[in-house]
C-alpha positions as CSV (number, residue, x, y, z in Angstrom):
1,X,120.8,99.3,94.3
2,X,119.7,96.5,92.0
3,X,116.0,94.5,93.2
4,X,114.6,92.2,91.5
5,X,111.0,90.5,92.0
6,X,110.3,86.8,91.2
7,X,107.3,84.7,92.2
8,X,104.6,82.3,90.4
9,X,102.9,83.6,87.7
10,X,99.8,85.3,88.8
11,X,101.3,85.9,92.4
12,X,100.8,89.2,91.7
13,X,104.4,89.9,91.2
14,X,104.7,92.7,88.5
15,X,101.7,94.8,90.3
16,X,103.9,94.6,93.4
17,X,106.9,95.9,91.6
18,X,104.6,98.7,89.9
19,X,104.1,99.8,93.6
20,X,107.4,99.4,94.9
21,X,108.4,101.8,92.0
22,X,105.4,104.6,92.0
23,X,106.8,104.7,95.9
24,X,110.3,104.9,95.2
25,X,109.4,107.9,93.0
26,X,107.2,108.8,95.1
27,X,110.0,109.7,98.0
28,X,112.2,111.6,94.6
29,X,114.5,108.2,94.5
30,X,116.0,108.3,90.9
31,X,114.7,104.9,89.9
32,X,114.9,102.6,86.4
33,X,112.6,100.0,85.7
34,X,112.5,97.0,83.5
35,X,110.5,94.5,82.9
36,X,111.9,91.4,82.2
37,X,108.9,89.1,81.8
38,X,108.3,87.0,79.2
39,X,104.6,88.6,79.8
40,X,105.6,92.3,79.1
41,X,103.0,94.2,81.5
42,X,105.2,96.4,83.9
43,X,104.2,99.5,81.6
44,X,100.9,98.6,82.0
45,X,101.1,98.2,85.8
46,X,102.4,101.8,85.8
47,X,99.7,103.5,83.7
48,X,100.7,103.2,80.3
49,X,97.9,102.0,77.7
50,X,98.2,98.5,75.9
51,X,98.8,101.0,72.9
52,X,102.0,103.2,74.6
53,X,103.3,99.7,75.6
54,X,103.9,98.4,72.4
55,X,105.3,101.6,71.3
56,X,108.4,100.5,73.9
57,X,111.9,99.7,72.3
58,X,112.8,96.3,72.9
59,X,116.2,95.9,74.5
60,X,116.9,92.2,72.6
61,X,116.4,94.3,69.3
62,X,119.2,96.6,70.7
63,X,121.2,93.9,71.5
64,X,124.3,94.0,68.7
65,X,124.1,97.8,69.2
66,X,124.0,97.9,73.1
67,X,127.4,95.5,73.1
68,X,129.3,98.0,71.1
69,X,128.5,100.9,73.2
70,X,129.6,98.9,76.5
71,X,132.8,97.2,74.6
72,X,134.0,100.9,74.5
73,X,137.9,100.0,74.6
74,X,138.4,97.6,76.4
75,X,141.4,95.7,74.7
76,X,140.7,92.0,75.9
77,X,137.1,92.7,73.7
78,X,138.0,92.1,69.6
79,X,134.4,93.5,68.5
80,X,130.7,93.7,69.3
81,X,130.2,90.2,67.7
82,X,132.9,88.4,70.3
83,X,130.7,89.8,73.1
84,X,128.3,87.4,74.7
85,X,125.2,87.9,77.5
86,X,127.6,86.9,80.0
87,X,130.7,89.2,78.3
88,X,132.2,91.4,82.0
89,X,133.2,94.7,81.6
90,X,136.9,95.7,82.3
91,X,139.5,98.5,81.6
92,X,138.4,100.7,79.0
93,X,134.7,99.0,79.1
94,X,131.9,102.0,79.1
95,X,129.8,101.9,82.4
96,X,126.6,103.1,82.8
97,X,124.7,105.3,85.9
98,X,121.1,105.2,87.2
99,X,121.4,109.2,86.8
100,X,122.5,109.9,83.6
101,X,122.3,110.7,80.0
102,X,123.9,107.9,77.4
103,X,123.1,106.1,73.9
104,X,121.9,103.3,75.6
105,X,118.6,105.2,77.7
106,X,118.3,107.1,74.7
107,X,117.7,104.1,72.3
108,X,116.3,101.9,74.6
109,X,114.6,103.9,77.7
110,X,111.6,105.8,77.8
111,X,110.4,107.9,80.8
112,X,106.9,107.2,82.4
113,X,104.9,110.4,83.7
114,X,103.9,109.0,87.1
115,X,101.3,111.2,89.8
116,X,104.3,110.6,92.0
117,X,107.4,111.6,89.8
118,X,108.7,110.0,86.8
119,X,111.0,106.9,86.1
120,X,112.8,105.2,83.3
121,X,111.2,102.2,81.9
122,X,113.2,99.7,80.1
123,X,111.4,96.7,78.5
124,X,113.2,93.2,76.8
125,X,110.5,93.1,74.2
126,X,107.6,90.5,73.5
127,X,108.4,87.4,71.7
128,X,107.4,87.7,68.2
129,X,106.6,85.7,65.3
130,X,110.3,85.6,64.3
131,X,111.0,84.0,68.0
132,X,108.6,81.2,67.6
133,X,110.4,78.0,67.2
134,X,113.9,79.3,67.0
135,X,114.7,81.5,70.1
136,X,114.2,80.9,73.6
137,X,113.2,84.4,75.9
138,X,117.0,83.9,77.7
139,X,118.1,85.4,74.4
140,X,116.2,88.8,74.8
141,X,117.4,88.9,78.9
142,X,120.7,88.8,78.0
143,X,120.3,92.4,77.6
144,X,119.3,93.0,81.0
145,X,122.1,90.6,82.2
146,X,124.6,93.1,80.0
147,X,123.5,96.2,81.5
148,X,123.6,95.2,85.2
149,X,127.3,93.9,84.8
150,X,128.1,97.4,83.5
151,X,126.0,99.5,85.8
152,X,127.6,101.1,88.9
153,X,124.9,102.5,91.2
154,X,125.1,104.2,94.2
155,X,122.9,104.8,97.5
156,X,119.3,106.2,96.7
157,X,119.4,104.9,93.2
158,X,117.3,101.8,92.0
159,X,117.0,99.6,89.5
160,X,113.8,97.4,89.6
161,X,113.5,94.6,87.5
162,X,110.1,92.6,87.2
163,X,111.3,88.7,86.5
164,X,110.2,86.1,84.8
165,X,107.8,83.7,86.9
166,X,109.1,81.0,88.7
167,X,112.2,79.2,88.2
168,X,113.3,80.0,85.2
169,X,115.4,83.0,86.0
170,X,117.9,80.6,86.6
171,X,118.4,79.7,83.1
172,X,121.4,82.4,83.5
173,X,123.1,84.0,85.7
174,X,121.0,87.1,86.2
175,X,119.5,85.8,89.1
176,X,123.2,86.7,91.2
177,X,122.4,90.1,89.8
178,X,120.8,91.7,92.8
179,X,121.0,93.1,96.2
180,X,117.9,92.0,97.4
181,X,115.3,89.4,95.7
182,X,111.5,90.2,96.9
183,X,110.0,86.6,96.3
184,X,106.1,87.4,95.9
185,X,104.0,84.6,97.1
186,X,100.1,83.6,97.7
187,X,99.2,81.5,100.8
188,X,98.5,78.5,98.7
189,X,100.6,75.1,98.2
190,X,101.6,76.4,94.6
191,X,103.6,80.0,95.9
192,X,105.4,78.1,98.5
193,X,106.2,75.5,96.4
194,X,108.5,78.5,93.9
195,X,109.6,79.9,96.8
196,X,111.1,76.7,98.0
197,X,112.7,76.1,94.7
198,X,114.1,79.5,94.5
199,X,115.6,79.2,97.8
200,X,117.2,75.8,97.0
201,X,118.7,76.9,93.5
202,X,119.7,80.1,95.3
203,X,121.8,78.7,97.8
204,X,124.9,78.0,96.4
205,X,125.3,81.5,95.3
206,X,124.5,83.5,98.2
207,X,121.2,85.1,96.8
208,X,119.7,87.5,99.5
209,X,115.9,86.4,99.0
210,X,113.1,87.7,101.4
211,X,109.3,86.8,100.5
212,X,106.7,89.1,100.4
213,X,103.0,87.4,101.0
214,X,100.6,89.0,98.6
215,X,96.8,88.7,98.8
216,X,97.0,87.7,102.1
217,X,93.2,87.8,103.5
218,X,93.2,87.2,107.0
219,X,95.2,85.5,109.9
220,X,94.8,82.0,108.5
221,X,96.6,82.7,105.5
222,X,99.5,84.9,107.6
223,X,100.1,81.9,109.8
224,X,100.5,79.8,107.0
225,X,102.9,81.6,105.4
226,X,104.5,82.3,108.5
227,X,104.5,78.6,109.3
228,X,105.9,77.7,105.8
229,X,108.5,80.5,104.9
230,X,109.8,81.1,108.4
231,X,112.3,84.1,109.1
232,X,112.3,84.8,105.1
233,X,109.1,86.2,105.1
234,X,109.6,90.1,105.2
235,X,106.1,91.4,105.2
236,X,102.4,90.6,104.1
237,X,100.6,92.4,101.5
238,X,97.0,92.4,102.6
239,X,93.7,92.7,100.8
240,X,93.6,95.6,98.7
241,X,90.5,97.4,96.8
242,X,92.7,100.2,95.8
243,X,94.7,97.7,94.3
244,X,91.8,96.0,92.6
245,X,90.3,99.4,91.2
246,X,93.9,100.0,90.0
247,X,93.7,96.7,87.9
248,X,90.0,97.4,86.8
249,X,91.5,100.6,85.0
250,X,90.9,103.0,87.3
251,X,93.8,105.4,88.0
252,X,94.4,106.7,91.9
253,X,97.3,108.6,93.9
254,X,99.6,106.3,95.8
255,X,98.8,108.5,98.9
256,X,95.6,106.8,98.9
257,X,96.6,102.8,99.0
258,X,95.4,101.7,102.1
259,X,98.2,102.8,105.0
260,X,98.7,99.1,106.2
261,X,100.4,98.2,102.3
262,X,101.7,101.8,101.9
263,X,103.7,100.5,105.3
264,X,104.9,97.2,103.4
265,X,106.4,99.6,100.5
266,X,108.4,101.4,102.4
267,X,109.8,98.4,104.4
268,X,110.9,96.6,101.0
269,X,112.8,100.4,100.2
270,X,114.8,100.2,103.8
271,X,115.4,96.5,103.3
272,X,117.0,97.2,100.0
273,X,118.6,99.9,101.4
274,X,120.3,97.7,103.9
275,X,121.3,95.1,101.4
276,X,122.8,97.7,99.5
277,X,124.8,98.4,102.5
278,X,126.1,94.8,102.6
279,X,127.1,94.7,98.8
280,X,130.5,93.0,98.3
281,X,131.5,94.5,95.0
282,X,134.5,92.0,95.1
283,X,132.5,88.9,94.9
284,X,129.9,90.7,92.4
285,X,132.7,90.9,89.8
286,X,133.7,87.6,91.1
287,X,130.3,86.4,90.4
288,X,129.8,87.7,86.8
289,X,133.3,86.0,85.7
290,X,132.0,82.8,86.9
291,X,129.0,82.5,85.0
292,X,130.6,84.2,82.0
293,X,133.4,81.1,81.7
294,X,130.3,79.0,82.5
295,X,128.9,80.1,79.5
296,X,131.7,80.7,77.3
297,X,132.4,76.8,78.2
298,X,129.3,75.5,77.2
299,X,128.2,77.4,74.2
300,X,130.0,80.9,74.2
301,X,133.2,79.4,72.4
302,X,131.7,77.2,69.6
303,X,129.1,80.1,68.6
304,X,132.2,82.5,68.2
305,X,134.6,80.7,67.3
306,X,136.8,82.7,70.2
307,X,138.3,81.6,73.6
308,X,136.3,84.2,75.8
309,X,138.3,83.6,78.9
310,X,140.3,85.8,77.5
311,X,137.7,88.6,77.8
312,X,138.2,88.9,81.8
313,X,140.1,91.2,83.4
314,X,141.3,89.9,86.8
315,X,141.9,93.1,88.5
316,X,138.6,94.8,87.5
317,X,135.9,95.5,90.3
318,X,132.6,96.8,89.1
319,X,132.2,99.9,91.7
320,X,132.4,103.9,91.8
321,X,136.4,103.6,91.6
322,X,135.9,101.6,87.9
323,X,134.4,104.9,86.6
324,X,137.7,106.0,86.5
325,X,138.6,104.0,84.4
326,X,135.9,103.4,82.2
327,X,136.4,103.6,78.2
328,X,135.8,106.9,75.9
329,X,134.8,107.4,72.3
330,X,132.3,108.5,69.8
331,X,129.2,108.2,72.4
332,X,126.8,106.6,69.6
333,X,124.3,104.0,69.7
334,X,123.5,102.2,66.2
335,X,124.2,106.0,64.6
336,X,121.8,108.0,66.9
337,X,123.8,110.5,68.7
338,X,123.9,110.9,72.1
339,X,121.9,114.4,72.0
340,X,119.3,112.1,70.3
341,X,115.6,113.3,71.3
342,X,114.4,111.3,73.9
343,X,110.6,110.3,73.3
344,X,108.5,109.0,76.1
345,X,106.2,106.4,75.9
346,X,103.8,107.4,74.0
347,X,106.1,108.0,71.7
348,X,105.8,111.7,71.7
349,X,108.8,114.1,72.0
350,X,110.0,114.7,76.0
C-alpha cells in the first residue's frame, strides 16, 4: 500500500515517518521508503550519517534513464523523451514490485540496516547549484510521481513517502497517489491551518486524509485538536524523550519508545491496512489519466512537441492482472545491468 505523510514544516513530519517505517520493518513488512522533501532528511531520521546521506542517488538525476526502463514497449510511447512526470503506464509498459529486483532499485535504491530489519530508501535528491534559478523541486518529484503510477503493490507491502511541507504537494498530481494520507499536525493555529487547506484542496479528488497530532503535551492541547480536526483526527502522538534522545544523536531500539506512541504506530499500519482494502484500482488509473491530459494540456504538448493523449491506454488498470501484461526487454538502467552490485548507503558493497 502506498502512504504518504504531509504536514507543516517542523510538525515533526519526517520523524513520524522514520517511526512508522522502523515499525513496519519491525513486524518483517517488506517496506520502501522515499523521501520526497525538498529538505532531504528521511535517511537521517533512520540512522544514516549526514555523510551516508549524501552518498544517496538522486531519483531526478535518474530521471531520462528511469522513463526508458518503464516505457518498456508500450506502443502508444515513441521514446524516453515523449515521456512526461505524468506519462501512465499501459500494455507493454514495465511495472515495478515492492519485493523485487530491477534496474530501477538497483540505480536508484539503497538498503538501510535498521535494529528492526532493513528497508529500501529512495531519495529525489537536494537541489543543487544547477537548480537555483532555473528548476522548481516538482521537477525532481516527478520521479516519485513516475514510479507510483507503475508500481503494483500488494497486502503487507509499503511504500512510505515523506512529502513536501504544506501545500505544495499539490503542485502535481502526486498527492491522488496514496491510500491513506497521515496529516502530521501541532496543536497550534499554524498546523491546523495546513490541515484545513489540505482537506479543502483534497476534496475534489477523494484523498483519504487522517491527522495525526504530534507533540501533543497534555489534555489542553488533545481537546484542541479534537475540537478543531474533528472525526479526521486518528491518533495523538504524545511527548516523547525517546524521541528527543533519538534527535539529539542517540541511537535506541524501537522496543523501547514509550508503549503509549509505540500504540499510535501500529494504529497508522491497520489504518493503511484498511485503506488498502478500499483501493479502487479503476479510478486510480482513472486518476493518473486525468492529471496526465491536465498536464500534457498545459505544458506537456508544447515542451514535446507531441500530442500525449495519445499516450493513454483506455483499457489499462494498474493492478496484479496488468503484470501480465507488462513489457520485456534488455532489463538495463542507463547501461548498468540488472545483476548490477547493489551498494548500500554508505556506499559500501551489500
Amino acid at each position: 500500500m502506498k502512504i504518504a505523510f504531509v504536514g507543516k514544516g517542523g510538525s515533526g513530519k519526517t520523524t513520524l515517518s522514520a517511526l512508522f517505517i522502523r515499525h513496519l520493518a519491525a513486524e518483517g513488512c517488506p517496506v520502501i521508503a522515499v523521501d520526497a522533501d525538498i529538505n532531504q532528511h528521511l535517511g537521517p531520521a533512520m540512522g544514516l550519517t549526514d555523510a551516508q546521506a549524501a552518498l544517496l542517488p538522486s531519483l531526478g538525476a535518474h530521471l531520462p534513464e528511469i522513463k526508458e526502463y518503464l516505457r518498456g514497449s508500450n506502443p502508444r510511447i515513441d521514446s524516453a523523451e515523449a515521456m512526461i512526470k505524468t506519462t501512465p503506464p499501459g500494455r507493454g509498459s514495465r511495472l515495478l514490485r515492492i519485493v523485487e529486483e530491477n534496474p530501477v532499485y538497483a540505480a536508484c535504491a539503497r538498503p538501510v540496516a535498521l535494529d528492526e530489519g532493513s528497508v529500501r530508501l529512495l531519495a529525489t535528491g537536494a537541489f543543487t547549484e544547477e537548480d537555483l534559478g532555473v528548476a522548481c523541486y516538482h521537477s525532481k518529484v516527478g520521479a516519485v510521481e513516475l514510479l507510483l503510477n507503475h508500481l503494483v503493490d500488494g497486502p503487507g507491502e509499503y511504500v512510505v513517502t515523506d512529502m513536501t511541507a504544506g501545500s505544495d504537494s499539490f503542485a502535481s498530481g502526486l498527492f491522488t497517489r496514496f491510500d491513506l494520507t497521515f496529516l502530521v499536525a501541532e496543536p497550534t493555529r499554524k498546523g491546523i491551518s495546513v490541515y484545513r487547506q489540505y482537506k479543502e484542496y483534497a476534496r475534489d479528488f477523494g484523498v483519504a486524509l487522517r491527522v495525526v497530532g504530534n507533540k501533543v503535551q497534555g489534555a489542553d492541547d488533545l481537546a484542541f485538536l479534537q475540537r478543531e480536526v474533528g472525526d479526521d483526527l486518528l491518533a495523538a502522538f504524545g511527548h516523547s524523550p525517546w524521541v528527543r534522545r533519538l534527535e539529539q544523536g542517540s541511537a535506541a531500539a524501537l522496543s523501547t519508545l514509550e508503549p503509549a506512541n509505540r500504540a499510535v504506530l501500529e494504529l497508522l499500519r491497520t489504518q493503511a491496512d484498511a485503506a488498502f482494502e478500499r483501493r479502487d484500482a479503476r479510478r486510480y488509473s482513472a486518476q493518473a489519466v486525468h492529471f496526465h491530459l491536465r498536464n500534457a494540456e498545459s505544458w506537456g504538448n508544447a515542451k514535446t512537441g507531441l500530442d500525449l493523449a495519445v499516450q493513454v491506454d483506455p483499457d489499462f488498470v494498474l493492478d496484479p492482472a496488468a503484470l501480465d501484461g507488462a513489457g520485456h526487454g534488455e532489463e538495463r538502467l542507463g547501461g548498468a545491468p540488472r545483476t548490477a552490485t547493489v551498494r548500500d548507503a554508505a556506499g559500501t558493497a551489500a
